[in-house]
C-alpha positions as CSV (number, residue, x, y, z in Angstrom):
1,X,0.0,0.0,0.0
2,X,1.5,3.7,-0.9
3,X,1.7,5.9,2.0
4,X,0.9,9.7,2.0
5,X,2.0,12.1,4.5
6,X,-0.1,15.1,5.0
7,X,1.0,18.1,7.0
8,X,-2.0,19.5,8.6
9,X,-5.4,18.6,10.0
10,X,-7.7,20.9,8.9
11,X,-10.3,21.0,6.1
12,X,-8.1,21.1,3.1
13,X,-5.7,18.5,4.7
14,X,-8.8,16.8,6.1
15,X,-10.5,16.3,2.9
16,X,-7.5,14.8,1.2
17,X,-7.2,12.0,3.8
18,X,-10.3,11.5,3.6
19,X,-10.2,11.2,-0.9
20,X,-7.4,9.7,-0.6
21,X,-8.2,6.7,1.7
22,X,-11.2,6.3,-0.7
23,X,-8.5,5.0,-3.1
24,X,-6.8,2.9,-0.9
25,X,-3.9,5.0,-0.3
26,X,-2.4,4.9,3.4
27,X,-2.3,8.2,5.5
28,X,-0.3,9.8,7.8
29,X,-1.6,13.1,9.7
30,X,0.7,15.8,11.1
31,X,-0.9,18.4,12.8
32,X,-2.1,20.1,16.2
33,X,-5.1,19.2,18.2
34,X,-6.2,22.9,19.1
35,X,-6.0,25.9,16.5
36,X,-7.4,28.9,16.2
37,X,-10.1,28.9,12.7
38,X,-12.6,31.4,12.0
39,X,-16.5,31.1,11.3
40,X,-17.1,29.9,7.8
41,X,-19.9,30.7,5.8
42,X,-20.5,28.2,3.6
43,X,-22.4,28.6,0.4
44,X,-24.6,26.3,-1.7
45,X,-21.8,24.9,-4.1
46,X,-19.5,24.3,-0.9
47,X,-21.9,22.3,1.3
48,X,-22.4,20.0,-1.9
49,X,-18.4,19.9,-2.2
50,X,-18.5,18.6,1.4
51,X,-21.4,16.1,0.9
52,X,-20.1,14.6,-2.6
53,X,-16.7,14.2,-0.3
54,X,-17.4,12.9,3.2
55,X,-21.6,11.6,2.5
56,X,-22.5,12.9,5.9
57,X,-25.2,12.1,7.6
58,X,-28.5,14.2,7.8
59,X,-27.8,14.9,11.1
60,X,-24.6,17.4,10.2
61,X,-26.6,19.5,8.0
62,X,-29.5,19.8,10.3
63,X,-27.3,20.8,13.6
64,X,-26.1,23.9,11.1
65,X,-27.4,27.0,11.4
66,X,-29.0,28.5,8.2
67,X,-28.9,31.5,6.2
68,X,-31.2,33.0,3.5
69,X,-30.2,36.3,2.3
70,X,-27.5,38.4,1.9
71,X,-27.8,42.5,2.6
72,X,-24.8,44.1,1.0
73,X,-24.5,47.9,1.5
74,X,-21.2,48.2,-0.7
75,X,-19.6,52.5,-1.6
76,X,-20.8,55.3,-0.5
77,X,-24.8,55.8,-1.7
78,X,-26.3,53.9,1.4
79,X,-28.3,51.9,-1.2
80,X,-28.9,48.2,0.4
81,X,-29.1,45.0,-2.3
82,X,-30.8,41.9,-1.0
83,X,-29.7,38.9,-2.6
84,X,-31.4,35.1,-2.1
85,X,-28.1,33.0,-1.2
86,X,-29.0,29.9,0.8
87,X,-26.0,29.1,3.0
88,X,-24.5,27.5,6.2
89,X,-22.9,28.8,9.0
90,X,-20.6,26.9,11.1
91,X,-17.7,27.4,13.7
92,X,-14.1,26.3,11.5
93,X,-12.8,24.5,14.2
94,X,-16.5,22.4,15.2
95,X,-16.3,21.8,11.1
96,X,-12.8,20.0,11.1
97,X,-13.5,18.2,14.7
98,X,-16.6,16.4,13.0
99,X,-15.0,15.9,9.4
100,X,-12.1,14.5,11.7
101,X,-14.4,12.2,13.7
102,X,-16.2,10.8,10.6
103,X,-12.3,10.0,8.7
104,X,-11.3,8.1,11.9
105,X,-14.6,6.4,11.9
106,X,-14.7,5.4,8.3
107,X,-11.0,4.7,7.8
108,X,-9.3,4.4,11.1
109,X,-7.2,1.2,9.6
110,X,-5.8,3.8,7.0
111,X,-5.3,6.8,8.8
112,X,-2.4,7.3,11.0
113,X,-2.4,10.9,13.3
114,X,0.8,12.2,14.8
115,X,0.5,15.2,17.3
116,X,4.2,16.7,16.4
117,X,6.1,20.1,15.6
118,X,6.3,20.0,11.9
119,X,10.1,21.0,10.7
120,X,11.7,19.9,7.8
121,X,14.7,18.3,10.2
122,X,12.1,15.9,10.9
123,X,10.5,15.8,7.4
124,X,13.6,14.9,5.9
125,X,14.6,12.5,8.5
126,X,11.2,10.3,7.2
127,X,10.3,11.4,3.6
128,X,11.3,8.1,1.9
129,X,8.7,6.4,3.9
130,X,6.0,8.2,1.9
131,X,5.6,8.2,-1.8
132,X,3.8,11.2,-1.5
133,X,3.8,14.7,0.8
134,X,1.1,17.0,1.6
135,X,1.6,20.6,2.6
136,X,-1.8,21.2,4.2
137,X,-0.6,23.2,7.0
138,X,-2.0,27.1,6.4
139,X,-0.7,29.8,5.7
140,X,2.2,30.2,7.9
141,X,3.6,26.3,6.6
142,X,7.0,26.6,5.7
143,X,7.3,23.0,4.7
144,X,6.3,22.9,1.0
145,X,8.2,26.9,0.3
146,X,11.6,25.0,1.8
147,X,10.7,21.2,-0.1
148,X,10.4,23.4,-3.4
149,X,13.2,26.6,-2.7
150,X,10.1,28.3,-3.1
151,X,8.8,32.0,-2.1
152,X,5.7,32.9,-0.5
153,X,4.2,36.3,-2.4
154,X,2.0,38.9,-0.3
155,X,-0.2,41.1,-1.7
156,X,-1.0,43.5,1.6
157,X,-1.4,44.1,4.6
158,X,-4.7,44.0,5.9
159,X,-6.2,42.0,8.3
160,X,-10.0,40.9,10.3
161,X,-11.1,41.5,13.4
162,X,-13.5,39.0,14.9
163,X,-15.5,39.4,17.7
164,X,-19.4,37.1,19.1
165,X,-21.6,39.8,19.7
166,X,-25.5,39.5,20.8
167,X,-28.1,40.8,18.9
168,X,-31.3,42.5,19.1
169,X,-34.5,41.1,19.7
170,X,-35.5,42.4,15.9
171,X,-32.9,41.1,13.9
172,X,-33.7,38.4,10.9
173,X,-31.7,35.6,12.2
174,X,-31.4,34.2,8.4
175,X,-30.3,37.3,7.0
176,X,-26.6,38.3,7.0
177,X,-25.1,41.6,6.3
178,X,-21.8,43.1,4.4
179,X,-21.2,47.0,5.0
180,X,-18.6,49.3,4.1
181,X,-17.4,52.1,5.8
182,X,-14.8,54.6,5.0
183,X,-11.6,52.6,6.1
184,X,-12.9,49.0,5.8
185,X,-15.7,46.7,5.5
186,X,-17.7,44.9,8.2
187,X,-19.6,41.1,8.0
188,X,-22.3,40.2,10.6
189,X,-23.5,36.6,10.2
190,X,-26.1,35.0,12.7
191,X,-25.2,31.7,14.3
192,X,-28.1,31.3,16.0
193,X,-29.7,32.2,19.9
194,X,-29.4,35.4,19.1
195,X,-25.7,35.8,18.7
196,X,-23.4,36.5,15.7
197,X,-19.9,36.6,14.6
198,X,-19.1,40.6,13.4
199,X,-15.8,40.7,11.2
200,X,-14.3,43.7,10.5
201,X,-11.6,44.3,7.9
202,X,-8.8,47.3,8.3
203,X,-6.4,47.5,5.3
204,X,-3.6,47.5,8.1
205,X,-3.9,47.1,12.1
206,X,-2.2,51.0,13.0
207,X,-3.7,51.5,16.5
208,X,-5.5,49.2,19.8
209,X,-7.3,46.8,17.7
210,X,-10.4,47.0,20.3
211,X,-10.2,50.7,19.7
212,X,-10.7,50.4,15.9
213,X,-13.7,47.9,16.0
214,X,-15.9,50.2,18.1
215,X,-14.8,53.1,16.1
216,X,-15.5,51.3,12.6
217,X,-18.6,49.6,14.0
218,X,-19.9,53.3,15.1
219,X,-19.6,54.5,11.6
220,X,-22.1,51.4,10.3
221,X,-25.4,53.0,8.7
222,X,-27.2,49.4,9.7
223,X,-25.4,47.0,11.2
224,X,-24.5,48.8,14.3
225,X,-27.9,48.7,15.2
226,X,-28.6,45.0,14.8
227,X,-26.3,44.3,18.0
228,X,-27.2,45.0,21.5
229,X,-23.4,44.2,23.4
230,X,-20.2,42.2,22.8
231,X,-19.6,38.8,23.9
232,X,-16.1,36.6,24.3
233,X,-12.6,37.7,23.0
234,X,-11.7,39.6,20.3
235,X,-9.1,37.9,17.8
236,X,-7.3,38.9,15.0
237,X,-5.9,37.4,11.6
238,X,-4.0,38.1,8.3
239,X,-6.3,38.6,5.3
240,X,-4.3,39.8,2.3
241,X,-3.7,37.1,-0.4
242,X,-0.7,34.9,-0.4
243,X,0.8,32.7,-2.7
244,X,3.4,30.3,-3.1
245,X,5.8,29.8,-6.2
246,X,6.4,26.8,-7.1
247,X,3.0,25.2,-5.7
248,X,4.3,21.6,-6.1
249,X,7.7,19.7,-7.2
250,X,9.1,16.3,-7.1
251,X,6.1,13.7,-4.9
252,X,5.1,16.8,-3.1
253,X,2.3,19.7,-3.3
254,X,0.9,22.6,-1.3
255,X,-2.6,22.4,-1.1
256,X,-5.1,25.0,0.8
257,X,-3.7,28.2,2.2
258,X,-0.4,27.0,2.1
259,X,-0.6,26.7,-1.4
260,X,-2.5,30.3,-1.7
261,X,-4.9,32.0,1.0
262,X,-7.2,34.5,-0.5
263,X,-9.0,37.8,1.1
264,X,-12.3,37.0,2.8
265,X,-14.4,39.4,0.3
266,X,-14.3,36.3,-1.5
267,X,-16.7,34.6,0.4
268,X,-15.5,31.1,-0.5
269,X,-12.0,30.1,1.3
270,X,-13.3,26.6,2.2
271,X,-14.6,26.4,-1.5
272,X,-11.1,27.0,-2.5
273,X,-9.6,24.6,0.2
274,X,-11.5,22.0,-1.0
275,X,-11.3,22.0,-4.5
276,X,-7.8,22.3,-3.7
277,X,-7.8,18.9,-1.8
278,X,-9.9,17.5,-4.9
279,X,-7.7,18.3,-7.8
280,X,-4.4,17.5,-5.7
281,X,-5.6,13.9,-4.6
282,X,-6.7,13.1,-8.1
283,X,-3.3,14.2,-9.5
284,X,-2.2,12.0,-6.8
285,X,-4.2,9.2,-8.3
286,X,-3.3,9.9,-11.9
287,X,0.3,10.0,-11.2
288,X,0.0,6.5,-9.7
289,X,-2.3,5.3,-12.7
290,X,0.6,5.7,-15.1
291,X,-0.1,9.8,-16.0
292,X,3.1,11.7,-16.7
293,X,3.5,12.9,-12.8
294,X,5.6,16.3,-14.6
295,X,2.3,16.7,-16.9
296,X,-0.1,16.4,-13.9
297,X,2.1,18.7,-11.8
298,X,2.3,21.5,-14.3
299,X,-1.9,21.3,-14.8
300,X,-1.5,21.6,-11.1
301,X,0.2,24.6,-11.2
302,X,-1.3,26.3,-14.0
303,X,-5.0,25.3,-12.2
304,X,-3.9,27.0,-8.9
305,X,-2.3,30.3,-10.7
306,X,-5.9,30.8,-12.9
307,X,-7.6,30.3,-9.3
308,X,-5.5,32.9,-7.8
309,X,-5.5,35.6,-10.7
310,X,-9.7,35.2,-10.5
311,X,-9.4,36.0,-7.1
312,X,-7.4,39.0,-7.7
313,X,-9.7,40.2,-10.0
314,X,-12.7,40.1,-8.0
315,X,-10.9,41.9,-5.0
316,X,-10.2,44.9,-7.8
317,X,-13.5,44.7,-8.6
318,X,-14.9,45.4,-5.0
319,X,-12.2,47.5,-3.7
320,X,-11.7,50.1,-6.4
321,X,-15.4,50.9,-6.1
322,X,-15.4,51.2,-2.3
323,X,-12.5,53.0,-1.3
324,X,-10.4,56.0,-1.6
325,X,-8.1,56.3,1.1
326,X,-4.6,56.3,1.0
327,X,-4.1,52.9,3.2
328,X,-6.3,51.3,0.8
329,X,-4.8,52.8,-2.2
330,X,-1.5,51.1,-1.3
331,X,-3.3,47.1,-0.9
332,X,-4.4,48.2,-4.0
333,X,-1.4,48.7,-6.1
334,X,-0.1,45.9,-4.0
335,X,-2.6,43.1,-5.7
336,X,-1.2,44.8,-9.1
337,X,2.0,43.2,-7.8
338,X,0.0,39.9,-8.2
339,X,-1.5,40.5,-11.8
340,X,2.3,41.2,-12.7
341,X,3.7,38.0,-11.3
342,X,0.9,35.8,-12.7
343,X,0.5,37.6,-16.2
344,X,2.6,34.6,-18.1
345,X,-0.5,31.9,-17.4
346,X,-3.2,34.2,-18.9
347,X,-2.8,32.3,-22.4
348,X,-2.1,29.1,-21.1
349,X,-4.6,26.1,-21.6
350,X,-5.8,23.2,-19.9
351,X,-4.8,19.9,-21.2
352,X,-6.3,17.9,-18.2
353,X,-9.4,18.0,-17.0
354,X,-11.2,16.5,-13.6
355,X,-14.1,14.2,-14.6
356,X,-15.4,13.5,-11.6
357,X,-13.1,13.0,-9.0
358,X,-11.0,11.3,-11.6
359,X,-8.2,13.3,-13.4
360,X,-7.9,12.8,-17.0
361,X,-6.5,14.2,-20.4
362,X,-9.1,16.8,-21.8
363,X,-9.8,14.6,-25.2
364,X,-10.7,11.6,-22.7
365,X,-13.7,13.7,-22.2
């Protein structure tokens, strides 16, 4: 049996285990117990993603809280857009403990976990054992940059501030709410029993972070008055995109937000994770079935840089049309870094394709 290591346990590393052992492959698990991950909003396409992957249980989905409609009050007019967007709301770290529990259940003679501080002393002291490696480990995994000589690009500095808050007895609990205000942009989502998670972005953290909430939340035209107090800790975390050059090499790839971590504007970060895990662990496969592993690895790359430039796109889109400032201007010109560095792939085309969960050549189709 061929033996994987994967460097991480959370979604992204999570969901290749769990595609992986599907095939037969044997897994090892490198990770922490405990680790800080955000609420996740997940959207129609993504809780499909998850359910074509793990077939859980109708249980899951109806312990989730649910959402209906998104309010978006985006620039400067005031003017509010409603949009129908059915989606699922769930703490990041209660998502990977069940996804965990249900791989250990399903394939506990396949998967292997090791509680350990990931170096690549260690790495290298084991990496023949494994035919293939896994860099699942976020954003601030080192592993696959220093397996590759890579570099890890930045595109900013901004960053989220997260905070539970209650609110008010009139607020639509199915109804969740994006706002700008002159120096950032604020995301209220309901989780149910009258509380919320209220995410605030600052294109960089200059000043006491609890300081800057209050003064950003003041400044609201509606969601300021859809809470009634502040509940729990506040935390913070990077949000300006990342990306790592060269995404894979030699029986190893970066997969998640190690491989590239986008701005939450996007909406879709466990989207990305996962079609991350889906299209590395079928290259896996197709490597192993006899395709040309430097074909499948180049498709990989290619894949990953398309993703990313999208991404970049879509933050242009939203940002150029919301703010002026000077602090904003410069994550702006900063993403042009990124169109720079990724304008060689425009032309490129695909000659693989996923059908399925299988990868193939395109004229296999």
């Amino acid at each position: 049996m061929q033996k994987v290591l994967i460097i991480g346990n959370g979604i992204a590393g999570l969901s290749c285990a769990r595609l992986l052992a599907n095939r037969g492959w044997e897994i090892e698990i490198w990770g922490k117990h405990q680790f800080f991950s955000p609420t996740l909003i997940l959207n129609q396409i993504t809780c499909n993603l998850l359910q074509d992957i793990w077939q859980l249980n109708s249980s899951f989905w109806n312990s989730l809280h649910l959402l209906q409609e998104r309010k978006v009050c985006w620039g400067n007019d005031g003017s509010v857009l409603s949009i129908a967007e059915p989606s699922a709301v769930i703490n990041g770290n209660s998502l990977r403990d069940r996804l965990w529990e249900h791989l250990l259940d399903k394939h506990h003679n396949q998967v292997q976990f090791q509680e350990v501080t990931v170096s690549i002393d260690n790495l290298l002291e084991r990496q023949s054992e494994f035919t293939w490696i896994i860099d699942a480990g976020g954003r601030q995994s080192a592993i696959a940059q220093k397996l590759g000589a890579g570099h890890r690009h930045s595109f900013g500095n901004r960053c989220i501030l997260s905070q539970e808050v209650r609110l008010t007895n009139l607020v639509e609990e199915d109804i969740y709410w994006i706002e700008t205000v002159s120096e950032g942009w604020l995301f209220l989502a309901p989780l149910g029993d009258n509380k919320a998670i209220l995410q605030i972005m600052v294109p960089l953290l200059s000043g006491e972070p609890a300081s800057i909430f209050i003064n950003l939340l003041k400044q609201t035209r509606y969601i300021q008055d859809c809470i009634s107090q502040f509940s729990g800790s506040l935390a913070i975390f990077a949000a300006f995109p990342q990306i790592l050059q060269p995404f894979c090499g030699n029986q190893w790839l970066a997969v998640g937000d190690a491989s590239f971590s986008v701005d939450p504007i996007s909406g879709d970060g466990t989207g990305y994770a996962i079609r991350g895990a889906i299209l590395a662990t079928s290259i896996i496969d197709g490597v192993a079935s006899g395709l040309s592993s430097s074909d499948c690895l180049e498709h990989y790359s290619l894949r990953l840089q398309k993703a990313f430039d999208a991404h970049i796109q879509q933050c242009f889109q939203y940002y150029l049309k919301a703010f002026t400032s000077l602090l904003w201007q410069r994550e702006i010109e900063k993403m042009r870094k990124a169109q720079e560095l990724l304008q060689q792939t425009k032309n490129k085309d695909f000659t693989y394709t996923l059908k399925g969960f299988q990868f193939v050549k395109s004229e296999n189709i």
